[in-house]
N, C-alpha and C positions, 0 to 999 in steps of 0.2 A: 912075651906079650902078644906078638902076632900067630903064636902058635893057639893062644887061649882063643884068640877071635876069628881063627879061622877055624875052629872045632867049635863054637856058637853060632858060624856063619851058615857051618855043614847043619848043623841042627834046624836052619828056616825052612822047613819041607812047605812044597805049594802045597801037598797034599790036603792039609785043612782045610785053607780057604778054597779048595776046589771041590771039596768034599759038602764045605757049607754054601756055595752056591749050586750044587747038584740039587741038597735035601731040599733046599728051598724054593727051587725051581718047582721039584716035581711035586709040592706040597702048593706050592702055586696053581699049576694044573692041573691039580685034584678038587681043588676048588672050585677053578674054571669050567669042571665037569655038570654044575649043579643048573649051568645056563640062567643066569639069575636073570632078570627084568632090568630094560633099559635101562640107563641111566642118565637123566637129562643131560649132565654135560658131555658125559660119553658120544652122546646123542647129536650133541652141538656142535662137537670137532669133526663129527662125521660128514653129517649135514653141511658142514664149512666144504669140508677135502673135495666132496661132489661139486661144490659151487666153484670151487677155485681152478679146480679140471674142466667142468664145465664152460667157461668162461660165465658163469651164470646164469646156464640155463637152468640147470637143476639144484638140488640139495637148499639150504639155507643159510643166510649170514645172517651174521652177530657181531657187528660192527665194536664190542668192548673186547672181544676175546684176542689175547698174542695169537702170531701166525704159524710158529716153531709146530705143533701138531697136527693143525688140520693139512697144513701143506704135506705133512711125510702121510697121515692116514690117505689126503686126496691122491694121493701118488698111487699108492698100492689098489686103491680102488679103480683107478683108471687102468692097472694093468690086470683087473680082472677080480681081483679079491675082497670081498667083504668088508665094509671099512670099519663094523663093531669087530669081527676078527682082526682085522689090522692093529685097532687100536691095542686089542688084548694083548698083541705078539710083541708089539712095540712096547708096551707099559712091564711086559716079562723081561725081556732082555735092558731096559734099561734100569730095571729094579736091580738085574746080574751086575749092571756093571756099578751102582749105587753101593750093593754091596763090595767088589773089590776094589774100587774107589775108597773105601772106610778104611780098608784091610791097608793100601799102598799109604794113606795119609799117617795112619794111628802107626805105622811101622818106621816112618820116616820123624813124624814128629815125638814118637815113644818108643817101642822097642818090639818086638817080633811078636812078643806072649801079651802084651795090651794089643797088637793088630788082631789077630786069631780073635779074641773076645770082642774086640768090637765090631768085627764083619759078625759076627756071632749074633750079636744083639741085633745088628739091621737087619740081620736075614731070617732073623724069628718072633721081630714085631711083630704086633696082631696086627699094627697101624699098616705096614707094608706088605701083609700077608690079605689082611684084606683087600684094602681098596686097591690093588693088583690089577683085578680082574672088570674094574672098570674103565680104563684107558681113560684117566683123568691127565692134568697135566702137571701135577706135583711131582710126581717122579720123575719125569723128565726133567723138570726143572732142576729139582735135586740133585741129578748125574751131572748135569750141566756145572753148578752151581759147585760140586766137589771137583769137578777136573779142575775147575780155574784155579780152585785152592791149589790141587796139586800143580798144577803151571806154576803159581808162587813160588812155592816150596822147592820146586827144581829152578828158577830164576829165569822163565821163559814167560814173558811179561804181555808180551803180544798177545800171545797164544792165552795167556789167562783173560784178558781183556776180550776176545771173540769167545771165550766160551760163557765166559759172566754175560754177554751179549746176548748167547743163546740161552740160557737162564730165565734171564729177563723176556725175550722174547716167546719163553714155553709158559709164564706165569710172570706177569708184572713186577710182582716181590722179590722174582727171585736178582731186580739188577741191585738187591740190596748188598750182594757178593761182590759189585763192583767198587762201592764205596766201601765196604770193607777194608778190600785190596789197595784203596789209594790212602786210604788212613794210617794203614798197617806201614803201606812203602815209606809214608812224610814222615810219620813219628815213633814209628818201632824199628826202623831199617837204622845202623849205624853208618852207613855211607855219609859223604858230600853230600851239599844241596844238589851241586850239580849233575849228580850221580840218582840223585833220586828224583830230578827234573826230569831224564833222560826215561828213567822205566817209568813212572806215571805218564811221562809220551805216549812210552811205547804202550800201556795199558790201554789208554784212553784210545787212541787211535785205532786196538782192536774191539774196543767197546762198541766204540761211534761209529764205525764203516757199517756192518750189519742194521743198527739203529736206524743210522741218516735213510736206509733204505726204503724201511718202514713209516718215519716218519714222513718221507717226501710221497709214499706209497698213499698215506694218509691225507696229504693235501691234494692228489690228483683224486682220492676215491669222496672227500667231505670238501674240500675246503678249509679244514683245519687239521693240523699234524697233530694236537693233541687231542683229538675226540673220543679216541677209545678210553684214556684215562677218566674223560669228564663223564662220558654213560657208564661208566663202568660207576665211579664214587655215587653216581644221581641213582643206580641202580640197586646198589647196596643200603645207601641214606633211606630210599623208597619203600624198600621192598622185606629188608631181614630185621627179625630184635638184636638189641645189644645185649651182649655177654659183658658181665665184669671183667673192669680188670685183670685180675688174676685169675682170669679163666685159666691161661697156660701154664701158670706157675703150680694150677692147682691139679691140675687134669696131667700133669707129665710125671707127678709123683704118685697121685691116686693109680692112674692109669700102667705105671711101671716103676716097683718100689726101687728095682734096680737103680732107678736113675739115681737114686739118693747119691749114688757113690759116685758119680760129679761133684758133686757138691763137699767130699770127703775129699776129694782129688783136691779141689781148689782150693779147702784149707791149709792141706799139707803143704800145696804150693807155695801160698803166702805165709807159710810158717816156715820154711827151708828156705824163702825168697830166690824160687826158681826163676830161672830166665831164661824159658825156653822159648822162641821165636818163632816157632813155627805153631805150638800151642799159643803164642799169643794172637795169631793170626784167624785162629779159632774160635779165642776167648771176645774179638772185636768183632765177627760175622754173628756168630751166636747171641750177643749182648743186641744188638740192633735185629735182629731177625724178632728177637723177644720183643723189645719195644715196639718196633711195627706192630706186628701181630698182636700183640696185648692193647697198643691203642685202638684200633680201630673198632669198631663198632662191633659187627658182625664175626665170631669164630666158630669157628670150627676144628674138630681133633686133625681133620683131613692135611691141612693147611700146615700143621707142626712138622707133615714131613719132608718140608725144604729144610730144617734146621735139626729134625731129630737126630741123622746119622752124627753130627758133630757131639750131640748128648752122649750118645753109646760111645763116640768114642772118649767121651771127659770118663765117662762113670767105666768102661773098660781100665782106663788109668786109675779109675780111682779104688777097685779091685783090686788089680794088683798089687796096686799101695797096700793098701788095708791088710794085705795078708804074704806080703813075699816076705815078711821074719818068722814064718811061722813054718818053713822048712816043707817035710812032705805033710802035716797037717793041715798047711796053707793051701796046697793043690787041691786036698779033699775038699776044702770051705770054698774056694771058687766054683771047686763044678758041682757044689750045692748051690751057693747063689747064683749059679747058670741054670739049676735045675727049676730051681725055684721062681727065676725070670719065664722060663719055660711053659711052668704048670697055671701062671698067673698070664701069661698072652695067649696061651691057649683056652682059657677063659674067657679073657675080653674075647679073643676073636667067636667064640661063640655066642657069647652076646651081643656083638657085630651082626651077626647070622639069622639070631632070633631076630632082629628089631629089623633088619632087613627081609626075613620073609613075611611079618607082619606090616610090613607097610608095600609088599609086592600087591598087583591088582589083579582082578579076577576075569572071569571071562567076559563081563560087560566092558572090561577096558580093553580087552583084547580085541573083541566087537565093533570098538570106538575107532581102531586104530583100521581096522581091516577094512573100514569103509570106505577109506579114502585113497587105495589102488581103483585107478579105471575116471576117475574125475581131470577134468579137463579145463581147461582156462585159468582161470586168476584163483587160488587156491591160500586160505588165510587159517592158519593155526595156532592155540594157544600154547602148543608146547614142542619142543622138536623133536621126540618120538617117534611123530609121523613120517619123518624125512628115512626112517629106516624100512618104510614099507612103501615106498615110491619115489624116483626118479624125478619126480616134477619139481621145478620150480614149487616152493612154499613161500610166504611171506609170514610174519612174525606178529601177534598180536600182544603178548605181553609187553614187549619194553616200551612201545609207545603209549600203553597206558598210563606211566608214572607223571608224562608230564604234558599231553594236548588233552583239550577238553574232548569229552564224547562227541562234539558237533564236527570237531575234525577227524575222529579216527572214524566215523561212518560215512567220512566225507570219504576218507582215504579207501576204506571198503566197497565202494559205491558199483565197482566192478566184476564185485566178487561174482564168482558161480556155485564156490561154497565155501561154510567158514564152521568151522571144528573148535567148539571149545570146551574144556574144563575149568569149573568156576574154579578149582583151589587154584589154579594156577593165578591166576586173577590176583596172586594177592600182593597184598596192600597194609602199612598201618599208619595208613592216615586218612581220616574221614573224608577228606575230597578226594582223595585216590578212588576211594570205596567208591562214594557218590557216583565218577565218572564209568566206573567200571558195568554199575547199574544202570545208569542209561545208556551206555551203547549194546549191553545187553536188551532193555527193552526198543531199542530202535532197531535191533536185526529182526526182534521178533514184528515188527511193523513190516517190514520190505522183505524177509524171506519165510521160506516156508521151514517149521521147525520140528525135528524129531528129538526126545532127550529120554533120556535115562537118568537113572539115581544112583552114584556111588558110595554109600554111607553118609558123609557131609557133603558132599561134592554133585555136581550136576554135570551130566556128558548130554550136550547141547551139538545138535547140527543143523546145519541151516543149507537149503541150497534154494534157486530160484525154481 
């Protein structure tokens, strides 16, 4: 018996999982080569990192945004480098460790040949292949959000609770790994209560230490320690349409048939009435990840990759399943339905590609953006863009549009020396949103002097005195 599992043990070669974070690296940075167009929040953590090195002389704040990104982008840019390059180098390497994060959980919680398939599957979404190259903060969140699991699963409870912290702190959603974890430990742990008092402690306390920081951060910078939450829901409420329901129920199968085989996985499960523990720790992050994400208003595909690597690793199990009776036939149908996951993400990600160079801007917006190196004093912008073509302090015009009347935001602008705007930024769906949007548009053109341009729907407006 220990001679069979020490000739299965010789069999785990890294070599794969090293092989599939190599390919998907450098398919990553092949990508990266194409230099695509800003991208506003890309834009946003940059503009933070400056502000926050700064002590606020420069870049801009976004008082809804977690701190986990712009603090590491503002770091690398104080020592000299680029903070849209920052963000990209950052968003690489933690996509690497997302993927071997997937490979150490699916190996622990299944078995060697479902890990290989499920780094497999993270490391050649389109979802993670694309937005890579944006330095957004789902994938950070993501890493973040898979180490804690693995803290669980090794039984280092503290250690799980500070990275679900940094989670949360990379992307709001993601402290949804925290309560995961305290669910998981009250009602799926077989210990004592008192045994399970003790690591919800210990969870909690590394939860709350990094938090309490933030939050107390928040009462010396507002006045109130929850503010970011509440501009963040008034922002969303404000500003995006609602998605159904089953947008993600619909969009994870459309978008990846592979996934089907979670879903194969979890019947077999409940039909052999498995009780794996560590998969159930999965089954409770996953189930909640979905409900968040499904209730709320406003989705996007972006957003699914705090919880997709747990999919790939359900639907890697559930491969397997489907085909380990099937001898060396089975091997050939796997690395078809690998093939076939393959030729179907390389798809979407090219349709990714189209719909992002068609909605990239032209040289009037590049014109827009150019003008504002070399301006001086109090400086007001619709979008944060700008903050990548000058050092100055910017101040923000869209979020306080949602909810002061136009008599105050012109009050608030009363200083400007110039103000930069694109109307679609402006946007709104709600009639007094709109209304307000319209007169403090018509009240700059009263007090400043105005140059604009025409973007297809869109109007590039500048004002200076």
């Amino acid at each position: 018996m220990r001679a069979t599992a020490s000739r299965n043990k010789g069999r785990e070669s890294a070599l794969p999982i090293l092989a599939i974070i190599f390919l998907a690296t450098a398919a990553q940075l092949f990508i990266l080569r194409a230099s695509p167009p800003l991208w506003w929040d890309q834009s946003v953590y940059a503009g933070m990192g400056k502000f926050i090195f700064s002590a606020g002389t420069k870049g801009i704040w976004e008082p809804l945004r977690p701190p986990v990104l712009p603090l590491l982008i503002g770091f690398f840019w104080k020592i000299g480098i680029d903070p849209v390059l920052a963000g990209k180098i950052l968003s690489t390497l933690f996509n690497a460790g997302v993927i071997a994060l997937a490979y150490f959980i699916a190996k622990k919680a299944f078995n060697y040949r479902t890990a290989v398939i499920a780094s497999f599957l993270t490391a050649f979404s389109h979802l993670f292949l694309f937005y890579n190259h944006m330095g957004l903060s789902e994938i950070p969140s993501a890493f973040f959000a898979l180490l804690a699991v693995l803290m669980i699963i090794e039984r280092k409870y503290f250690w799980a609770g500070m990275f679900s912290s940094f989670s949360f702190l990379s992307k709001f959603p993601g402290g949804i790994i925290f309560g995961s974890a305290a669910i998981f430990i009250a009602f799926f742990q077989s210990e004592k209560i008192k045994e399970k008092a003790k690591r919800i402690l210990l969870l909690s306390t590394g939860f709350f230490m990094p938090v309490a920081i933030f939050l107390i951060a928040n009462i010396i910078m507002y006045g109130n320690a929850l503010l970011p939450f509440v501009e963040a829901n008034r922002a969303i409420a404000s500003t995006f349409p609602k998605s159904p329901f089953w947008f993600y129920a619909k969009e994870i199968i459309v978008q990846g048939v592979v996934c089907a085989f979670a879903l194969i996985y979890a019947a077999i499960a409940v039909f052999r009435r498995e009780r794996n523990r560590q998969a159930g720790l999965l089954w409770i992050a996953l189930a909640l990840f979905l409900a968040y994400f499904s209730w709320s208003g406003y989705k996007e595909m972006r957003f699914a990759m705090l919880f997709m690597p747990i999919v790939y690793i359900f639907s890697a199990a559930g491969i397997f399943e489907a085909f380990r009776n099937f001898r060396k036939r089975g091997a050939l149908m796997i690395i078809a339905v690998l093939l076939i996951f393959s030729i179907q993400s390389a798809y979407q990600l090219a349709s990714y590609q189209r719909r992002w160079e068609g909605a990239s801007y032209d040289a009037a917006m590049n014109k827009f953006y150019a003008s504002v190196p070399g301006k001086s004093g109090e400086i007001w912008v619709s979008r944060p863009q700008f903050s990548e073509y000058t050092d100055a302090r910017l101040n923000l015009i869209y979020y306080p549009t949602f909810e002061e009347s136009s008599i105050t935001i012109l009050e608030r602008m009363k200083n400007a020396s110039a103000v930069f705007i694109d109307t679609c930024d402006l946007s709104c769906i709600t009639e007094e949103c709109k209304k307000r949007n319209a007169e403090m548009i018509s009240g700059l053109e009263s007090s400043f002097n105005k140059k604009e341009e025409n973007l297809s729907s869109c109007r590039l407006l500048s004002f200076s005195r």
